[in-house]
Structures are given as C-alpha cells and as structure tokens.
Jmol script that loads the backbone (N, CA, C; Angstrom):
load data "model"
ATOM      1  N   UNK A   1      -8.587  -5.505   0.421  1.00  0.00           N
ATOM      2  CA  UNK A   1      -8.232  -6.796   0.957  1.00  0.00           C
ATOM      3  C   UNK A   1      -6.903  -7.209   0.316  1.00  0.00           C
ATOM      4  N   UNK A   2      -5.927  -7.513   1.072  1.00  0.00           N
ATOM      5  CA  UNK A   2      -4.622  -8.009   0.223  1.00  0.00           C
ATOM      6  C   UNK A   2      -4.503  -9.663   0.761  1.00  0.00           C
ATOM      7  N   UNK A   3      -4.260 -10.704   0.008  1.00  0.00           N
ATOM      8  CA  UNK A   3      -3.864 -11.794   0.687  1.00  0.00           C
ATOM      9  C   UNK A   3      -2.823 -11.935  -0.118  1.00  0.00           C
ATOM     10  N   UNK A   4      -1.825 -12.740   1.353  1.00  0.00           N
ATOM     11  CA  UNK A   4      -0.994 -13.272   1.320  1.00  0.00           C
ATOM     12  C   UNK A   4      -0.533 -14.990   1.050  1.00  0.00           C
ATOM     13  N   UNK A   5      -0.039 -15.384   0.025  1.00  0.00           N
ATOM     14  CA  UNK A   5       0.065 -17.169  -0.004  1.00  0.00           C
ATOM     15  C   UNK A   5       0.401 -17.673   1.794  1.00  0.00           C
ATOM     16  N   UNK A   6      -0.557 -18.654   2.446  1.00  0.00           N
ATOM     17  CA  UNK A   6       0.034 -19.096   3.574  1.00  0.00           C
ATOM     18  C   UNK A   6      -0.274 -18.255   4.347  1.00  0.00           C
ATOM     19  N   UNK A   7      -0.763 -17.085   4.482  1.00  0.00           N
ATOM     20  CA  UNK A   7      -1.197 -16.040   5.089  1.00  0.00           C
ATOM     21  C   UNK A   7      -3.043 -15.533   5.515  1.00  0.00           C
ATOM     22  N   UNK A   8      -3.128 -15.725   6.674  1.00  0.00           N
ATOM     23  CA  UNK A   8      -4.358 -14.872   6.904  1.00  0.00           C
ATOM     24  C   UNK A   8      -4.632 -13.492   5.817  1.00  0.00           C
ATOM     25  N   UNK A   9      -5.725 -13.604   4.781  1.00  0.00           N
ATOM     26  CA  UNK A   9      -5.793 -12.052   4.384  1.00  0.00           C
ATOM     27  C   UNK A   9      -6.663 -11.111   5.666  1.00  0.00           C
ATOM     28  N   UNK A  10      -6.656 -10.251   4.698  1.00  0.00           N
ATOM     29  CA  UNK A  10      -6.257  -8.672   5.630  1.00  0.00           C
ATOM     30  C   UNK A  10      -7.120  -7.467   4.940  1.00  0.00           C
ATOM     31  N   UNK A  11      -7.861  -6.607   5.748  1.00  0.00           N
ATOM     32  CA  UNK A  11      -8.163  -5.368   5.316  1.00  0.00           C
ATOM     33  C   UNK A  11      -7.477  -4.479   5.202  1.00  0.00           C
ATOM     34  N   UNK A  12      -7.171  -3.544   4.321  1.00  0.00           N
ATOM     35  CA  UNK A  12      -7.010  -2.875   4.145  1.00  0.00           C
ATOM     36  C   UNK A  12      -8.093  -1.002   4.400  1.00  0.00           C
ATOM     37  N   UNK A  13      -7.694   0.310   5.236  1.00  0.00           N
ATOM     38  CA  UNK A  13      -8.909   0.694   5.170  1.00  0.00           C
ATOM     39  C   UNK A  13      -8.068   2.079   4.485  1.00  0.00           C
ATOM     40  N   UNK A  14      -9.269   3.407   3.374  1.00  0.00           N
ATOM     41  CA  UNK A  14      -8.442   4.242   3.216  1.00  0.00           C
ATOM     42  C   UNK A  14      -8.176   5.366   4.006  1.00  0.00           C
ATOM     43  N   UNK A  15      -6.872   5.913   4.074  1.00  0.00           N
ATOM     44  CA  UNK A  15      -6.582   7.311   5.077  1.00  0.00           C
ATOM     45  C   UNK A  15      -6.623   8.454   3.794  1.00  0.00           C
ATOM     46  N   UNK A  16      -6.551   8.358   2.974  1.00  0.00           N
ATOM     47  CA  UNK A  16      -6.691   9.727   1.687  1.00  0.00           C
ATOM     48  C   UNK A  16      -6.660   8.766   0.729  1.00  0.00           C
ATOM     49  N   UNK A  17      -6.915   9.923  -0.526  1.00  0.00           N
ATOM     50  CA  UNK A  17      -6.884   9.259  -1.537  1.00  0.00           C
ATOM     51  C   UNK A  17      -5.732   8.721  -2.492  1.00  0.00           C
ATOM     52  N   UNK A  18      -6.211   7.232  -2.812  1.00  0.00           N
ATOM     53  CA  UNK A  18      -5.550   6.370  -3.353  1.00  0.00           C
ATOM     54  C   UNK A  18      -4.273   5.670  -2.151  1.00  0.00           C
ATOM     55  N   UNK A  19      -4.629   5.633  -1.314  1.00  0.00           N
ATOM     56  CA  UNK A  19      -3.965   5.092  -0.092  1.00  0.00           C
ATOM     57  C   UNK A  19      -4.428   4.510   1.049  1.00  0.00           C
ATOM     58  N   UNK A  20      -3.577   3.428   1.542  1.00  0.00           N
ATOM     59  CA  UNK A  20      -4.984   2.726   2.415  1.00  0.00           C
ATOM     60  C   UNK A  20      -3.163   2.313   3.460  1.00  0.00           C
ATOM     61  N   UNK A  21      -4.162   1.766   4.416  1.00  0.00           N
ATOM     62  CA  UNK A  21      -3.372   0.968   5.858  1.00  0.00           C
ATOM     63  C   UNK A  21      -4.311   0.177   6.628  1.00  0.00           C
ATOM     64  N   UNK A  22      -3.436  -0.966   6.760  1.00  0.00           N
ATOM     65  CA  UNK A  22      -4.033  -1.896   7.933  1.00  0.00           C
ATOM     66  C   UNK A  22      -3.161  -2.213   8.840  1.00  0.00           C
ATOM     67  N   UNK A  23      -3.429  -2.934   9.514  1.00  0.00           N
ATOM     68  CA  UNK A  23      -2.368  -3.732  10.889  1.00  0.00           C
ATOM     69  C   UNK A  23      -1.499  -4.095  10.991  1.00  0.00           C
ATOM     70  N   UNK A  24      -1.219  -4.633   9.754  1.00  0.00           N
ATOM     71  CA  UNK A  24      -0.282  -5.945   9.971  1.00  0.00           C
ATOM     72  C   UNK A  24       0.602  -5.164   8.934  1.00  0.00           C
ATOM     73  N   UNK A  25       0.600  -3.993   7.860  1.00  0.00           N
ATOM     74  CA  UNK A  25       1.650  -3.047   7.392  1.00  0.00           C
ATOM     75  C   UNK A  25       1.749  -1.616   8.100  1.00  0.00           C
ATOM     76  N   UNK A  26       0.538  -1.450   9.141  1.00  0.00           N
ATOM     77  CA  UNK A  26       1.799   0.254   9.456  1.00  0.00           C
ATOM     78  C   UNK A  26       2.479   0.292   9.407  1.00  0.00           C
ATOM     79  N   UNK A  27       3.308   1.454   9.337  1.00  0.00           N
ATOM     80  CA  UNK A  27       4.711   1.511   9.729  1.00  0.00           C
ATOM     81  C   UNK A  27       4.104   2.867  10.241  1.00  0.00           C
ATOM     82  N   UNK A  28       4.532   2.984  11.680  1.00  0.00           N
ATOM     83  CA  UNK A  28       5.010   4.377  12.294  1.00  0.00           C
ATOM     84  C   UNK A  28       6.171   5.072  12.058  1.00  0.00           C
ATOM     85  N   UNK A  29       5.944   6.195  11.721  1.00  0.00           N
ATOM     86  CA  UNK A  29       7.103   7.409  11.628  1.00  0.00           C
ATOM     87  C   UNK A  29       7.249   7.603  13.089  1.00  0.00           C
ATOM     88  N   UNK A  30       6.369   8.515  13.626  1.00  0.00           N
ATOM     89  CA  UNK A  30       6.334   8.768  14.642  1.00  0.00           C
ATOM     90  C   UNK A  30       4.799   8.350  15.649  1.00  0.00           C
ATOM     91  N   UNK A  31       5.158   9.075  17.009  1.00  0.00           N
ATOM     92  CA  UNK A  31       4.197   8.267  17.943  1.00  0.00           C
ATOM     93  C   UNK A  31       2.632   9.539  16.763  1.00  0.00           C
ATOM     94  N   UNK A  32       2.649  10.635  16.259  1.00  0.00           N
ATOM     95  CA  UNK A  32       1.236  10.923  15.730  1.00  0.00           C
ATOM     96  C   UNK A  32       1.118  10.987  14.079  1.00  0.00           C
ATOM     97  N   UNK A  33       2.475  10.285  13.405  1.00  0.00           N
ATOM     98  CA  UNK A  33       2.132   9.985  12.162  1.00  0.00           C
ATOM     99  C   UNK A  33       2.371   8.644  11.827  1.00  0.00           C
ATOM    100  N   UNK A  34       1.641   8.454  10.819  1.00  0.00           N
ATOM    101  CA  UNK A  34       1.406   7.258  10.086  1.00  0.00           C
ATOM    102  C   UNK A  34       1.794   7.014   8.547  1.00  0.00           C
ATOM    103  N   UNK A  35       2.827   6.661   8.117  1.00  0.00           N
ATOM    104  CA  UNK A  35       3.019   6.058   6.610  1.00  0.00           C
ATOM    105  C   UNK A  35       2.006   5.261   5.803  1.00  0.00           C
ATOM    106  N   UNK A  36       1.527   5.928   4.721  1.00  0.00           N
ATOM    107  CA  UNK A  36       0.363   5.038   3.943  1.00  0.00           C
ATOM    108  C   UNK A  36       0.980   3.618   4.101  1.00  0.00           C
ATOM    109  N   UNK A  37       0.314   2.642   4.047  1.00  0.00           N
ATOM    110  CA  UNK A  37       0.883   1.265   3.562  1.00  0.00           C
ATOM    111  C   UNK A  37       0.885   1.067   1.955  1.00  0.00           C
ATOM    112  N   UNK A  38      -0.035   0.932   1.774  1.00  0.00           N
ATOM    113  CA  UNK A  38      -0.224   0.411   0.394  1.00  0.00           C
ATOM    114  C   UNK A  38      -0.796   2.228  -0.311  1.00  0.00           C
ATOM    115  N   UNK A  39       0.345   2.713  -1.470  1.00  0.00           N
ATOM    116  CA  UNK A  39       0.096   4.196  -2.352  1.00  0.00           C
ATOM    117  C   UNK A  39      -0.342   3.947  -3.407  1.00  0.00           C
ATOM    118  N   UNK A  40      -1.331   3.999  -4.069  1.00  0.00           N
ATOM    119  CA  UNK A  40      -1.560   3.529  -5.748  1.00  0.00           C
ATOM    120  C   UNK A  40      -0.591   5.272  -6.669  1.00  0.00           C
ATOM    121  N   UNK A  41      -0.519   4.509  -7.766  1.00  0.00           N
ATOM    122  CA  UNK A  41      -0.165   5.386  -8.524  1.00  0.00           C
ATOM    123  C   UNK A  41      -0.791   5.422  -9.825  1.00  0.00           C
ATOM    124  N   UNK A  42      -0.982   7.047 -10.243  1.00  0.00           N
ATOM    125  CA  UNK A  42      -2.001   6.745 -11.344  1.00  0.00           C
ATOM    126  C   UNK A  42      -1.009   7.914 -12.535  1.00  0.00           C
ATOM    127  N   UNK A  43      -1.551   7.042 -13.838  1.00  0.00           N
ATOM    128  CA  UNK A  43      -0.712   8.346 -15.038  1.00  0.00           C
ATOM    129  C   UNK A  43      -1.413   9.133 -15.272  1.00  0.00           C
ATOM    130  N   UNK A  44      -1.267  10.060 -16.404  1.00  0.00           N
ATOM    131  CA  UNK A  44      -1.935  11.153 -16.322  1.00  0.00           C
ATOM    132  C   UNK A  44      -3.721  11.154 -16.883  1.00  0.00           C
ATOM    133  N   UNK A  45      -3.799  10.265 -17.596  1.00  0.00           N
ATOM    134  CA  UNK A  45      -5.654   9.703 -17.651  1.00  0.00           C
ATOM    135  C   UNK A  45      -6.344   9.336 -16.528  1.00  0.00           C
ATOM    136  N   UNK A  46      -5.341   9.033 -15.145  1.00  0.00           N
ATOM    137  CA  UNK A  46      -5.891   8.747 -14.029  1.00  0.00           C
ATOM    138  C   UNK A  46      -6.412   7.373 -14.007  1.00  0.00           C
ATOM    139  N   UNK A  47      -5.404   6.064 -14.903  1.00  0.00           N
ATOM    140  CA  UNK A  47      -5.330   4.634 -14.472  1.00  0.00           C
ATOM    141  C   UNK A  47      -4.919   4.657 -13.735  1.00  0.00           C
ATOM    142  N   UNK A  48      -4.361   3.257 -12.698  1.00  0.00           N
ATOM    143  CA  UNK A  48      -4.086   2.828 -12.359  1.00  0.00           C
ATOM    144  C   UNK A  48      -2.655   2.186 -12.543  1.00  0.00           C
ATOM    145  N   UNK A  49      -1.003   2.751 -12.238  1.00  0.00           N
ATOM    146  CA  UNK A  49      -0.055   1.783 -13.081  1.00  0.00           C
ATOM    147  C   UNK A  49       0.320   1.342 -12.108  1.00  0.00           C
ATOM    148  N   UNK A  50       0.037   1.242 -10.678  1.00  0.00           N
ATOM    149  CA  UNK A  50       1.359   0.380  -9.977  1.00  0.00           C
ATOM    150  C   UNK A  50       0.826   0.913  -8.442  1.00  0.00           C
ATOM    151  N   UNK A  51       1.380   0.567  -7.540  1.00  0.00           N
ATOM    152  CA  UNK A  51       1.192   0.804  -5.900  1.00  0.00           C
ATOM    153  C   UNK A  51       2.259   0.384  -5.628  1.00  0.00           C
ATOM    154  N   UNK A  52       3.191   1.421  -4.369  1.00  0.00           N
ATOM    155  CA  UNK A  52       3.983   1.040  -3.568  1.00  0.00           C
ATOM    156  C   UNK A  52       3.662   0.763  -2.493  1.00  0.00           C
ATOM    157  N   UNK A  53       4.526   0.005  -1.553  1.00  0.00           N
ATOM    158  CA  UNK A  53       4.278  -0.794  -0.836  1.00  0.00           C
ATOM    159  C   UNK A  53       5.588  -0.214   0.849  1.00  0.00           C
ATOM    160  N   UNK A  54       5.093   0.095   2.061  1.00  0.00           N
ATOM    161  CA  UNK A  54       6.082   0.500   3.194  1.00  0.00           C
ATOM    162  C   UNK A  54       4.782  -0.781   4.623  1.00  0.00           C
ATOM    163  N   UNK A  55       6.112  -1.230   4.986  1.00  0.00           N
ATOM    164  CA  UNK A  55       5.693  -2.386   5.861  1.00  0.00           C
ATOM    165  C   UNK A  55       7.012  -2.125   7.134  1.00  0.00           C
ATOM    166  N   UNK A  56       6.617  -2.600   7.933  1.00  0.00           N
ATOM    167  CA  UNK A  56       8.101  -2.553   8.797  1.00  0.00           C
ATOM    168  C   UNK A  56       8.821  -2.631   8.671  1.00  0.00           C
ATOM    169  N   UNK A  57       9.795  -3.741   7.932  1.00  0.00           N
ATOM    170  CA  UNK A  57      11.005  -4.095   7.300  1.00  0.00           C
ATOM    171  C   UNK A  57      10.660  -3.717   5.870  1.00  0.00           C
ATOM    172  N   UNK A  58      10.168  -2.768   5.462  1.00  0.00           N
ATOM    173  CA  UNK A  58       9.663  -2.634   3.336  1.00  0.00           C
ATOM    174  C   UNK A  58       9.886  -1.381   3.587  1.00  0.00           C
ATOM    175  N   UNK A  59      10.965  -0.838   3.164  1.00  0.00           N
ATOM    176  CA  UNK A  59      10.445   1.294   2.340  1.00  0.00           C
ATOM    177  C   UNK A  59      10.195   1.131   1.017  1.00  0.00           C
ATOM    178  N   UNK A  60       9.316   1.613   0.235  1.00  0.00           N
ATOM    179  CA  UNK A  60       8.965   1.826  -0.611  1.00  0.00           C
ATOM    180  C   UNK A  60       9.130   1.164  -1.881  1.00  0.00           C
ATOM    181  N   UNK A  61       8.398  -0.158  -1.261  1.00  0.00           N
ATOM    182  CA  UNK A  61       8.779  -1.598  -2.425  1.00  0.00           C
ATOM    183  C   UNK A  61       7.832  -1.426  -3.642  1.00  0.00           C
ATOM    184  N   UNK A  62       8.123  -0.620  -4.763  1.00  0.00           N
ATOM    185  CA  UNK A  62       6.906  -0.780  -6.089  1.00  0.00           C
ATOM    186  C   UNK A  62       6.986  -2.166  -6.499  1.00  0.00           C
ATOM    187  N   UNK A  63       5.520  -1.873  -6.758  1.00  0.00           N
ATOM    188  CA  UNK A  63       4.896  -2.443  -8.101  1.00  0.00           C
ATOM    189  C   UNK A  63       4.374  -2.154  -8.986  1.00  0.00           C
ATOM    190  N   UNK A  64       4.745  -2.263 -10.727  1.00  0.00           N
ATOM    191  CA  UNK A  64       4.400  -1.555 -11.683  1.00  0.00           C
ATOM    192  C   UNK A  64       3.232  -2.711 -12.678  1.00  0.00           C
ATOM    193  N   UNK A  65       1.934  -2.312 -12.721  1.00  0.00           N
ATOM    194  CA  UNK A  65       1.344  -2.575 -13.873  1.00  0.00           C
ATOM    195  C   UNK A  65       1.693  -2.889 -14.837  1.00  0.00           C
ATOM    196  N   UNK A  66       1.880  -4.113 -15.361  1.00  0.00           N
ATOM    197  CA  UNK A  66       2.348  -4.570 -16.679  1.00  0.00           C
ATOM    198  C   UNK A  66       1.257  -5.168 -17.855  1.00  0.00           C
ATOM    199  N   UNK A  67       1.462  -4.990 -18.888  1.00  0.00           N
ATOM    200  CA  UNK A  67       0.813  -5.289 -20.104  1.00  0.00           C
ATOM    201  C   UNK A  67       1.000  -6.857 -20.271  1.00  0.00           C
ATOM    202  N   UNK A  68      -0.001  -7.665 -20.373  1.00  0.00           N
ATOM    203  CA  UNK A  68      -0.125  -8.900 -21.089  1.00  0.00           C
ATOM    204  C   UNK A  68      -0.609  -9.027 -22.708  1.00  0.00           C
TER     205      UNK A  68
END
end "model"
wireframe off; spacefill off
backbone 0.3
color backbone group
C-alpha cells in the first residue's frame, strides 16, 4: 500500500521478488513489458536499505534507508 499526502492510497501488487506495480505507477516500456514500479533494495544480510521508484514522469527516483 503506498499513500500519498492529498492522495487516494493505492495497492501495490508483486511481479518478482522484491518488486511490486500498481496503476497509477506503471510505466510501459513496451506494448508486452512492464517496468517494476516500486524495486526494494537489500545489502548483503538481506535488509532492507532503500527502494527505487519509475512512474511515468519518474526514472529511477531512490530512496535510501536512513539511520535515526
């Protein structure tokens, strides 16, 4: 589920692992492929540090996991 401030949230569903797409981020490559929307990225213990992000107008906007 991702929500947006001001925004209807949204499902998200997964196509492989650690990668998901919904509606309102496909992005088509072509008319029989599909760009993950949302990619997690994991280090080598297999956390969690960050997910990039491809939306219609977005190529490959990260976000990195930060320490508080």
């Amino acid at each position: 589920m991702i929500e947006v401030p001001g925004r209807a949230e949204f499902v998200l569903r997964p196509i492989f692992t650690d990668a998901f797409q919904g509606a309102r981020v496909r992005v088509p490559d072509d008319d029989a492929l599909q760009l993950p929307a949302v990619k997690c990225s994991r280090d080598a213990r297999g956390v969690v540090t960050g997910f990039t992000v491809n939306a219609v107008d977005v190529r490959s906007l990260r976000f990195d996991r930060v320490k508080r």
